[in-house]
C-alpha positions in Angstrom: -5.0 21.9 -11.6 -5.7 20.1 -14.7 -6.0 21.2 -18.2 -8.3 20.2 -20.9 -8.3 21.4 -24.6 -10.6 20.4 -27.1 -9.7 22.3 -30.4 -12.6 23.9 -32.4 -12.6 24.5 -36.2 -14.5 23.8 -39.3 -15.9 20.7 -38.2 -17.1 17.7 -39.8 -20.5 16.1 -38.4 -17.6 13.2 -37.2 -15.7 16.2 -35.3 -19.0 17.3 -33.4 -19.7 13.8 -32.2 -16.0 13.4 -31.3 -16.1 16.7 -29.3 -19.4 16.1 -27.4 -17.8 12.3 -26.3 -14.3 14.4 -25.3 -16.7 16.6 -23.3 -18.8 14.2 -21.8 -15.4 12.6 -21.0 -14.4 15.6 -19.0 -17.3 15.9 -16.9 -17.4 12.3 -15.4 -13.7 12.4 -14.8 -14.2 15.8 -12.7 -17.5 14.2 -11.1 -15.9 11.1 -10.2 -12.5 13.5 -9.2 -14.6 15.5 -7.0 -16.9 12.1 -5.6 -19.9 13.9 -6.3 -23.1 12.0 -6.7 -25.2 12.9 -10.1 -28.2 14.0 -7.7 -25.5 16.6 -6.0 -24.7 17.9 -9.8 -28.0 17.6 -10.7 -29.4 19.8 -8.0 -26.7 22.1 -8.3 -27.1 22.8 -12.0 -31.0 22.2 -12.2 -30.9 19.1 -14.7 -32.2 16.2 -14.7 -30.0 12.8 -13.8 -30.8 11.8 -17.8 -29.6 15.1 -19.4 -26.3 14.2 -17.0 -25.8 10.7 -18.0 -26.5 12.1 -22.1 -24.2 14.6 -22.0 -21.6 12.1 -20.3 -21.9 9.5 -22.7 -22.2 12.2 -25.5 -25.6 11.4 -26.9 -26.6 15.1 -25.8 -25.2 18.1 -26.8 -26.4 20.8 -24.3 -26.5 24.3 -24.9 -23.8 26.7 -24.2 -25.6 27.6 -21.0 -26.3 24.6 -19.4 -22.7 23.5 -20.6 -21.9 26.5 -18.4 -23.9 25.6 -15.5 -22.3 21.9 -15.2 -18.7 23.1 -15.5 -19.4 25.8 -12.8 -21.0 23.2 -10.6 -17.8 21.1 -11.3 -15.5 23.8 -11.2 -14.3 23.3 -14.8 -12.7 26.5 -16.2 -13.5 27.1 -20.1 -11.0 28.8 -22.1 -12.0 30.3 -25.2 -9.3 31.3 -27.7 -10.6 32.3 -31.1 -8.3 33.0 -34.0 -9.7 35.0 -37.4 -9.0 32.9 -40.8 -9.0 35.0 -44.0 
């Protein structure tokens, strides 16, 4: 099983961009991993093939529900670890 990790802190506008194109990253690999067609992850999470192919290329950052939706579709596990600062 693969692991991803994408580290989340006090970002920087140049993080978030960074972070949506390491995201989008993740989602074709495990789309092209699992051969599924965009029409097969479309159906299955309800979006259209152009949210899929903006999120993918990272010109789209989706909610955290339909970021949800598209990793369960693909099967992607999220792991949240949050760690308090004062």
């Amino acid at each position: 099983m693969e692991r991803y990790f994408i580290t989340l802190k006090f970002m920087k506008k140049s993080d978030l961009t960074s972070t949506r194109l390491k995201l989008g990253s993740i989602i074709e690999n495990k789309k092209n991993q699992l051969n599924l067609t965009e029409e097969e992850i479309c159906q299955a999470a309800n979006i259209t093939k152009n949210t899929l192919k903006r999120i993918e290329k990272g010109r789209f950052s989706p909610g955290t529900d339909l970021l949800l939706l598209v990793f369960d579709t693909l099967n992607i596990k999220l792991k949240i670890d949050s760690e308090i600062v004062n």
